[in-house]
C-alpha positions in Angstrom: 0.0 0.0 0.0 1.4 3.6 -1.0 1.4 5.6 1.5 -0.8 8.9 1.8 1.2 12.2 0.2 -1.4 14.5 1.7 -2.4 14.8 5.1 -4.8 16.9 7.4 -4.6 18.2 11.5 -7.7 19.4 12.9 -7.8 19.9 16.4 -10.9 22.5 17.2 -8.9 25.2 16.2 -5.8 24.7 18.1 -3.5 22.8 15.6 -5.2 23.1 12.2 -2.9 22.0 9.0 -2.0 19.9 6.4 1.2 18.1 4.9 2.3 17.0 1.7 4.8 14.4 0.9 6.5 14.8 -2.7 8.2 12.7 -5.1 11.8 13.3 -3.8 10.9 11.7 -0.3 10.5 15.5 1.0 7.9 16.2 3.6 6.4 20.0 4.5 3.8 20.9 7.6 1.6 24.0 7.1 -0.1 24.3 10.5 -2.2 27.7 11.8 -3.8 27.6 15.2 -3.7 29.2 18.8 -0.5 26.7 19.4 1.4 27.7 16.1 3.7 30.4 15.5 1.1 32.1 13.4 -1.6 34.2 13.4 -3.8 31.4 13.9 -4.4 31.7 10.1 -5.9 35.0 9.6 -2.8 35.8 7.0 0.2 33.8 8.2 1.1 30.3 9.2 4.2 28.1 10.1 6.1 25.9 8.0 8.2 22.5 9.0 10.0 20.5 6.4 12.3 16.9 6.3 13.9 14.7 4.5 12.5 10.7 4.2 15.3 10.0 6.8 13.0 12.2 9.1 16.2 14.9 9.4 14.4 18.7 9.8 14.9 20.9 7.0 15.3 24.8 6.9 15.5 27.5 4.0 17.9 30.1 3.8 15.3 31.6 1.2 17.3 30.3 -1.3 18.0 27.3 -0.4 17.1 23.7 1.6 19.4 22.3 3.9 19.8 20.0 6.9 19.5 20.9 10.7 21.9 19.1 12.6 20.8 18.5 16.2 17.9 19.8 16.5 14.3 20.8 14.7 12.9 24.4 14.0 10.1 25.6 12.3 9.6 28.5 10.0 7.3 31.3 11.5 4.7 34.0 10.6 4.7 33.2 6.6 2.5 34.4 4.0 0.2 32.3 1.4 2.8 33.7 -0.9 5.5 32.1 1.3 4.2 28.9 1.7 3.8 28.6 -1.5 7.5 29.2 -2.3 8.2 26.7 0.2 5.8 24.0 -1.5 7.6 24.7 -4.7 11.6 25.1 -3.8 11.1 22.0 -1.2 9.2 19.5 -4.1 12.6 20.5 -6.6 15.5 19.8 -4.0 
């Protein structure tokens, strides 16, 4: 059985989200909710990315690369943003 590339998290408004898994084993997290480093959706929400070896991923803006030691998420972005992010993450 393949396994799902989109996912959903809905938790009454205090974790609401979604992922998507790409071709190049690449996973990103949208999430907006009280608990996020957003505005709980209005006009930003947080991003999370890894690899398929489960490592956490950050941009530079230009680029994807590998936290070592540790996870982070990226705060406070834009539909614009996120879709950036969906973009340069499904090509690296």
């Amino acid at each position: 059985m393949k396994n799902k590339v989109f996912k959903t998290t809905v938790d009454k408004g205090y974790n609401n989200g979604f992922q998507m898994t790409f071709e190049n084993g690449c996973t990103i997290s949208v999430q907006f909710g009280k608990h996020t480093y957003s505005d709980a959706g209005e006009t930003t929400a947080e991003v999370a990315a890894w690899d398929n070896k489960g490592n956490w991923l950050m941009t530079d803006g230009e680029r994807w690369f590998e936290i070592v030691d540790g996870s982070d998420v990226i705060p406070r972005q834009s539909a614009g943003d996120v879709a950036k992010l969906i973009y340069t993450l499904s090509q690296w």
